[in-house]
C-alpha positions in Angstrom: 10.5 2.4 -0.8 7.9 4.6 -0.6 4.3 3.3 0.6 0.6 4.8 0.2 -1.6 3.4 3.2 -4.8 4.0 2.3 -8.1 4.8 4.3 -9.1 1.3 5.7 -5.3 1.3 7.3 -4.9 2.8 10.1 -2.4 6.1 10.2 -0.1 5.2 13.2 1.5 2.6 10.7 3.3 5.5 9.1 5.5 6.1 12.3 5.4 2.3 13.1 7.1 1.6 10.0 9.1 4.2 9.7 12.4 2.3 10.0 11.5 0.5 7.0 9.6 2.2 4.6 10.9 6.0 5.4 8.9 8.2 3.1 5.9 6.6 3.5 2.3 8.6 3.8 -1.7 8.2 4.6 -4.1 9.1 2.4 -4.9 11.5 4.9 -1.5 13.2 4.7 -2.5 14.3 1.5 -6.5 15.2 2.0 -7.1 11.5 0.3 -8.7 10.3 2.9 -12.0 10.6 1.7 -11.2 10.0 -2.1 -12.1 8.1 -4.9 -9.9 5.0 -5.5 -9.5 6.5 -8.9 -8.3 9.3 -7.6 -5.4 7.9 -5.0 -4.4 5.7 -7.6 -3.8 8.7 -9.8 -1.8 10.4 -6.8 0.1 7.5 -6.1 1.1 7.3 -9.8 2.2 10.7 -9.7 4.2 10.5 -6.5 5.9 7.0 -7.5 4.2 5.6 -4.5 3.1 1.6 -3.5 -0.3 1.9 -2.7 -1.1 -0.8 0.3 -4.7 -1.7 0.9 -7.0 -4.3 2.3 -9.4 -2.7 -0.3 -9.6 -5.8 -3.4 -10.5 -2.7 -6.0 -7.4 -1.8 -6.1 -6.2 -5.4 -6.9 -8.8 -5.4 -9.7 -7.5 -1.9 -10.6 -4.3 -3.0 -10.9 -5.3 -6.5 -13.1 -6.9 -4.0 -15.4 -4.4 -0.8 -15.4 -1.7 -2.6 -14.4 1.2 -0.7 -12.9 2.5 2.1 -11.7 1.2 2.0 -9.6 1.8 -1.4 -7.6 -0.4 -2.8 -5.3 0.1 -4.2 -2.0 -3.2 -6.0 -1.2 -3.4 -7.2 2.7 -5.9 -10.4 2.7 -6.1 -10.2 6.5 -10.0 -9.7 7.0 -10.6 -7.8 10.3 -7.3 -7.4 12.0 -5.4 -5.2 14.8 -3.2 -2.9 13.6 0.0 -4.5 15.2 -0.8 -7.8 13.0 -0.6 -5.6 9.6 2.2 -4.0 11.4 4.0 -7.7 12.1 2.9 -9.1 8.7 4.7 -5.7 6.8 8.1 -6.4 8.8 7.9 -9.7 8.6 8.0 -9.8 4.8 9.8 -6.6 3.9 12.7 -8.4 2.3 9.5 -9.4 -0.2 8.0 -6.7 -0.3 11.3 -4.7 -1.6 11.6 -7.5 -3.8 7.9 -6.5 -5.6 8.6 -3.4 -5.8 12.0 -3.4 -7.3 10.0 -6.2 -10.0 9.1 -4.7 -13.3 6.8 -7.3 -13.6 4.6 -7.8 -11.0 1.9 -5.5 -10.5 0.1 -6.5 -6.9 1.5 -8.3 -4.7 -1.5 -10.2 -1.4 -0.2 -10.3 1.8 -2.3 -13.3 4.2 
């Protein structure tokens, strides 16, 4: 499972998480950092990547669009980065679940 953390996330989660989601990137690996949401969710479209945000335009995105790509939407308001850390381990089994869904399209974390 491969993971898209965008700009409001902050980059250490990459190597935090890496046991889990291996293969994941920033925004900023990729000189997104600074991009249009229309443009990472045409990168993470392309790349097969699960965008996760605490951005809600890309939940609306997605209720329009649709998927690829999915959504993971983290309704934590302001937070540390260990609690989105804890929150993404504590629900990967879900989180693999939504992904693996050809259904769903977002999935909100709180």
């Amino acid at each position: 499972m491969r993971l898209l953390l965008d700009q409001n996330l902050s980059p250490r989660l990459k190597e935090l998480l890496a046991d889990l989601y291996p293969e994941s990137i920033h925004v900023r690996d990729v000189g997104l950092e600074t991009a249009s949401d229309d443009a990472v969710w045409s990168f993470a479209k392309q790349q097969s990547l699960t965008i996760v945000s605490k951005d809600s335009d890309f939940h609306q995105q997605s209720l329009i669009l649709g998927h690829p790509p999915k959504v993971i939407w983290i309704q934590l308001g302001n937070c540390s980065t260990t609690e989105i850390e804890a929150i993404l381990r504590t629900l990967h089994v879900d989180i693999l679940s939504f992904v693996r869904d050809e259904q769903g399209s977002f999935l909100a974390l709180s």
